[in-house]
C-alpha positions as CSV (number, residue, x, y, z in Angstrom):
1,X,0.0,0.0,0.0
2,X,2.8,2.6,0.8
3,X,4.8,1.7,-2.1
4,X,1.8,2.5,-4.4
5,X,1.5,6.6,-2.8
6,X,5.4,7.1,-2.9
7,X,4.9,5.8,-6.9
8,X,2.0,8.3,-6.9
9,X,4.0,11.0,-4.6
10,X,6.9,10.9,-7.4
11,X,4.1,10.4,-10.6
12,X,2.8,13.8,-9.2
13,X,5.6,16.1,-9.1
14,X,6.5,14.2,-12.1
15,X,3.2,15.8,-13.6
16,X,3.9,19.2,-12.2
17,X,7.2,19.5,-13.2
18,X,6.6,18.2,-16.9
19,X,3.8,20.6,-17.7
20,X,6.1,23.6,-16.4
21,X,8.7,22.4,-19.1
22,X,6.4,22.6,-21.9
23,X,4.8,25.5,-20.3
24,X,8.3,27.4,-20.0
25,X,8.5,28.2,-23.9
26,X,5.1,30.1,-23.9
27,X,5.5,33.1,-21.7
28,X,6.0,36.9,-22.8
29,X,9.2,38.6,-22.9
30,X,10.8,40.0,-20.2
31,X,10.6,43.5,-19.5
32,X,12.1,44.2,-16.3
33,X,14.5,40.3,-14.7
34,X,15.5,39.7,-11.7
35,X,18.7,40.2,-10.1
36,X,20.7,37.0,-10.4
37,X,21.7,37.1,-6.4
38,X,17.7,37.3,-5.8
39,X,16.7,34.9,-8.1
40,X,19.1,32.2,-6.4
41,X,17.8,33.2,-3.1
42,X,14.9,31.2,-3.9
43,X,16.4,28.7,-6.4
44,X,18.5,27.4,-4.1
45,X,16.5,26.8,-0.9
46,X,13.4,25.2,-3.1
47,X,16.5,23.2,-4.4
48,X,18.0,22.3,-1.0
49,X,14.0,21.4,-0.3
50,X,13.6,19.4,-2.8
51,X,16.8,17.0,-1.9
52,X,15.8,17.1,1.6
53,X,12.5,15.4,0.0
54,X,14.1,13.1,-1.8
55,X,16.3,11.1,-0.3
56,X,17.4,10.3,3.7
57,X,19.8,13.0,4.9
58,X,23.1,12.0,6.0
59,X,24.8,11.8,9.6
60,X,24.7,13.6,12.2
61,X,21.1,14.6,10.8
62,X,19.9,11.2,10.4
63,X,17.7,11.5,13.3
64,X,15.3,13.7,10.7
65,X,14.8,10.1,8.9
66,X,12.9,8.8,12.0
67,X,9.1,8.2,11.3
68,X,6.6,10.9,12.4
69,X,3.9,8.1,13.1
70,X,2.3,5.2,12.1
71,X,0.9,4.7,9.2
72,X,-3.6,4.7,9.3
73,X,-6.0,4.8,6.6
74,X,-7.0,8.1,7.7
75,X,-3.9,9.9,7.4
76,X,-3.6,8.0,3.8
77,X,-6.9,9.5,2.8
78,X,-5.8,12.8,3.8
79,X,-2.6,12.8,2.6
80,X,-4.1,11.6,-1.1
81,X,-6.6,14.6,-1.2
82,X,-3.9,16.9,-0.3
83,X,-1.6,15.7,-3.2
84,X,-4.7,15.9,-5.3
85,X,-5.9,19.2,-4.4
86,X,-2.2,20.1,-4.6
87,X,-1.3,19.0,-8.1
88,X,-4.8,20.3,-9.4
89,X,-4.5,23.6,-8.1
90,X,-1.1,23.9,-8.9
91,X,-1.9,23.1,-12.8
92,X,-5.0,25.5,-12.8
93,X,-2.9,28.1,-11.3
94,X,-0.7,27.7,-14.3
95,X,-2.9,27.3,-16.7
96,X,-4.8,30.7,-15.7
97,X,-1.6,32.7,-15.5
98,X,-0.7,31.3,-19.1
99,X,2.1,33.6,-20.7
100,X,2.1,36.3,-17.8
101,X,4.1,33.3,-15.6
102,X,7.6,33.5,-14.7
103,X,10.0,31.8,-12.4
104,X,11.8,34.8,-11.2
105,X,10.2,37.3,-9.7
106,X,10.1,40.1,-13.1
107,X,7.9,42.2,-14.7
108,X,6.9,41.0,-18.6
109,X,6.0,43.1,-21.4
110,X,2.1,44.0,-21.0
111,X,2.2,42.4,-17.4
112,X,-1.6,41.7,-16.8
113,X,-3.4,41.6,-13.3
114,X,-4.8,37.7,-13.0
115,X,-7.3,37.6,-10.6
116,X,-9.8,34.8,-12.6
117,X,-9.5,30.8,-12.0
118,X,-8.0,30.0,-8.0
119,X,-6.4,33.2,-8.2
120,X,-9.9,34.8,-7.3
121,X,-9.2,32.5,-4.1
122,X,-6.1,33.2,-3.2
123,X,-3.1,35.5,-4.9
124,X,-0.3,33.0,-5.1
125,X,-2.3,29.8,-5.9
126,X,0.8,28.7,-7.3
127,X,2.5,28.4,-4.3
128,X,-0.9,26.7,-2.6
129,X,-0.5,24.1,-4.6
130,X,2.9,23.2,-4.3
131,X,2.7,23.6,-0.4
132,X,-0.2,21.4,-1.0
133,X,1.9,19.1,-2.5
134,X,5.0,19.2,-0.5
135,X,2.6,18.2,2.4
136,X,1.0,15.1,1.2
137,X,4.3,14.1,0.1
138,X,5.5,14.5,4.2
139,X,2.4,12.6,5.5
140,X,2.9,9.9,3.0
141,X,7.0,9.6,3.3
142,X,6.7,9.9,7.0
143,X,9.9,11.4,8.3
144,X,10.6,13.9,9.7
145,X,13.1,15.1,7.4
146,X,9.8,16.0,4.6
147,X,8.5,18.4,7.4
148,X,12.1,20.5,7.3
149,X,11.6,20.1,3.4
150,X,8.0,21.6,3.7
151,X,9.0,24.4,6.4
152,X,12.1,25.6,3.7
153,X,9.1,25.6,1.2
154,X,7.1,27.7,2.9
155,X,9.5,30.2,4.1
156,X,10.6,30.8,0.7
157,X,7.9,30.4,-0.9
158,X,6.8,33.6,1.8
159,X,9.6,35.7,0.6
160,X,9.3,35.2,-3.0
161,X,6.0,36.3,-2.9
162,X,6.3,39.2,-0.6
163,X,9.2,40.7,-3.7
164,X,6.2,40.0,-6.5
165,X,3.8,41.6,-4.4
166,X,5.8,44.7,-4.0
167,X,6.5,44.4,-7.8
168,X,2.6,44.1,-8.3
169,X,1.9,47.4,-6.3
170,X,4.7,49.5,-8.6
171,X,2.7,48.0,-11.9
172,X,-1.0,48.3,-10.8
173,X,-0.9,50.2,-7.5
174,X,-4.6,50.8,-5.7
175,X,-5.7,48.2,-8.2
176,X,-3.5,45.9,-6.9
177,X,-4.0,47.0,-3.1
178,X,-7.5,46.5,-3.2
179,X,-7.0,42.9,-4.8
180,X,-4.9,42.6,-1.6
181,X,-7.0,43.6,0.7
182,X,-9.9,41.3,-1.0
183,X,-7.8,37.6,-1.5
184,X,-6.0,36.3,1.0
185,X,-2.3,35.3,0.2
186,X,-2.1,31.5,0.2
187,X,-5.0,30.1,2.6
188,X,-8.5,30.5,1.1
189,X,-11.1,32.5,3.5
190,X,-13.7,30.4,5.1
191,X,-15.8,33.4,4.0
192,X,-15.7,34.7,1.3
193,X,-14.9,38.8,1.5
194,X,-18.5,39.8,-0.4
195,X,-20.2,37.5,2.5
196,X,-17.8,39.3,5.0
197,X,-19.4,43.0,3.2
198,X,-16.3,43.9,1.3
């Protein structure tokens, strides 16, 4: 049973990652890049992650291999919806953002405000999904090791977002602020901001 979820842990990044390659030739051209000591500031944590995720660390952090708990048919269940949800919203999140998307945190000729598809849900659905993801892939792994992977996710997945943010307010300003204010940043509201009288 566990060997079939890491086969489907390592068929859905698989997924992810292939569709971002063929993905990666159909975006607009670059208006403003990104400073090559900023861009590796992400790179290389989401790389470091990534490893982390992939394979028992060495000594003397070994200790991270250790499972987290036993295995149940409840935390299987979860941890499939989560890669689901994860690898769905990760795609749709793509797909919306079509040739607008980037890697690196830059501004592309006619940059356009996307705020259709899950980004009407949250601004960096992107990253959802891939937090999404790296989750499931902890809770089915089970060491300890996936939940250092998953914290070195979010945090950079915090700061990268924070830079296109501040990006986002230069190009579209109140437009952009208001969007803010509306949609939270990576955690859907439990009500929505028109129930809340926004």
């Amino acid at each position: 049973m566990a060997s079939s979820r890491f086969l489907g842990v390592i068929l859905a990044w698989l997924v992810i990652l292939g569709y971002w390659l063929v993905k990666a030739f159909d975006v607009k051209t670059t208006a403003r890049p990104e400073s090559y000591r900023s861009r590796f500031a992400h790179l290389a944590p989401l790389m470091v992650a990534g490893v982390i995720m992939a394979r028992p660390l060495p000594s003397p952090l070994g200790a991270l291999n250790r499972a987290m708990f036993s295995y149940s048919d409840g935390v299987l269940i979860v941890a499939d919806v989560l890669l689901a949800a994860g690898v769905v919203t990760t795609l749709w999140a793509r797909r919306t953002l079509g040739r607008n998307w980037s890697i690196d945190v830059m501004q592309k000729v006619d940059h356009e405000l996307i705020e259709d598809g899950p980004f009407r849900y949250v601004r960096h659905p992107i990253y959802t999904g891939f937090l999404l993801t790296f989750l499931a892939s902890a809770l089915i792994i089970d060491q300890w090791r996936c939940v250092l992977a998953t914290a070195i996710a979010y945090v950079t997945f915090v700061r990268k977002y924070r830079l296109e943010e501040a990006m986002m307010l230069q190009l579209f300003g109140e437009r952009y602020m208001a969007y803010r204010l509306r949609v939270p940043a990576l955690v859907p509201a439990l009500i929505p901001a028109r129930a809340r009288g926004q």
